[in-house]
C-alpha positions in Angstrom: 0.0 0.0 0.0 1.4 3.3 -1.0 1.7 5.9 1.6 -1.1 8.3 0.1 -3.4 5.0 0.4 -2.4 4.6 3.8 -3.6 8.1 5.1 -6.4 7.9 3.8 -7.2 4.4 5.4 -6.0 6.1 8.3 -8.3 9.2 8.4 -11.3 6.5 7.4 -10.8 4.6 10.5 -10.2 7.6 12.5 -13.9 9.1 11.4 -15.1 5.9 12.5 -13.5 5.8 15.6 -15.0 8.8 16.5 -18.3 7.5 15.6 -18.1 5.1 18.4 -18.4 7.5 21.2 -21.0 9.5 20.1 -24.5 8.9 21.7 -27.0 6.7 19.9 -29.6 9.9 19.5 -29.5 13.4 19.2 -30.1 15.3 22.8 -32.4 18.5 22.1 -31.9 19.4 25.8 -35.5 20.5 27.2 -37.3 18.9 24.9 -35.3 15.8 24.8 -36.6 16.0 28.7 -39.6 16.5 27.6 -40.1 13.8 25.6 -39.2 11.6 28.5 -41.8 13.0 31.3 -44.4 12.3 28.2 -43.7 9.1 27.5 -43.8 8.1 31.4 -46.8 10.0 31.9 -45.1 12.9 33.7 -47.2 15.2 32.5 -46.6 18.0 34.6 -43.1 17.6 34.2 -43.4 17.3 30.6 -45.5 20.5 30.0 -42.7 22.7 32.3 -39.9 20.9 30.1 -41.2 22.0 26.8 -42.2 25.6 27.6 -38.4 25.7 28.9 -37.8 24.6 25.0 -40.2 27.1 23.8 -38.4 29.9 26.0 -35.3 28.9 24.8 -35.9 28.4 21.1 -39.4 30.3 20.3 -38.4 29.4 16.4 -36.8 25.9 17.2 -37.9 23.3 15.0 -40.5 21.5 17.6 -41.1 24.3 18.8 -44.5 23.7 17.6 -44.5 20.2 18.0 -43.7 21.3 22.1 -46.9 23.4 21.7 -49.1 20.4 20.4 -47.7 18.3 23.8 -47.8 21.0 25.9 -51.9 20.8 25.3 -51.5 16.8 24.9 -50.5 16.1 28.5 -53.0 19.2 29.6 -55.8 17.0 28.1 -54.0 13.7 29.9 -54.4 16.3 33.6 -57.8 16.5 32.5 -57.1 20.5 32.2 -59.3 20.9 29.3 -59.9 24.5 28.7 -56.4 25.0 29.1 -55.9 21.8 26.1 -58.5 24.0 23.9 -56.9 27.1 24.5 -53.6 25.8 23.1 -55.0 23.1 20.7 -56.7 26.4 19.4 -53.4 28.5 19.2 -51.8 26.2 16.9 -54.9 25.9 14.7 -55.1 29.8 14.1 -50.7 30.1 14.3 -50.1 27.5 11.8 -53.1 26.7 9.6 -51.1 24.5 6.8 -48.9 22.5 9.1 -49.8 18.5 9.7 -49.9 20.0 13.6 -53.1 22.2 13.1 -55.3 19.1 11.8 -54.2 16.9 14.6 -54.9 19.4 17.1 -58.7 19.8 15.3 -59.2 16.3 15.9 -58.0 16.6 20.0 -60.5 19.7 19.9 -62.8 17.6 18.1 -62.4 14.7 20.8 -62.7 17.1 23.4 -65.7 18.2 22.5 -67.6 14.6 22.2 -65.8 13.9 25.8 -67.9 16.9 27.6 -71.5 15.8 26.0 
């Protein structure tokens, strides 16, 4: 092997070396949190996590996916008006987004719940 072959090699192996320690997901700090206090119904946990993601990154990428859970777990604390309220927000803030029809169908579930 000729020695240009040979660093390259080398600087192949070393990217993959470096690979190894890296964590198996991406950590979005609060929200990363967040996720967790959802998934093990930790709802009040949850909601304080992602409006510390919100506060921190008001434009962040799920930032508006934080919103959509933030009224989630209020609906799992059986804090409805507050769910509505939010599920609401999202509906008027971002009418073409995937997030706005999902909330209308929590409003619309929340709304066959209370007849």
């Amino acid at each position: 092997m000729n020695k240009k072959n040979s660093l390259v090699l080398a600087a192949v192996l070393f990217l993959f070396a470096g690979c190894l320690h890296m964590p198996a997901r991406h950590d979005f700090g609060h929200y990363s949190d967040a996720e967790k206090f959802y998934a093990d119904g930790k709802y009040e946990k949850a909601i304080d996590s992602y409006r510390k993601y919100i506060n921190d990154q008001p434009e962040g990428n799920l930032a508006i996916i934080a919103k959509y859970y933030i009224a989630k777990s209020q609906t799992a604390l059986k804090r409805n008006d507050e769910a509505k309220t939010g599920f609401q927000s999202i509906v008027q803030q971002y009418p073409d987004l995937i997030w706005a029809e999902l909330s209308k169908e929590q409003l619309k579930n929340l709304e066959e719940s209370a007849q």
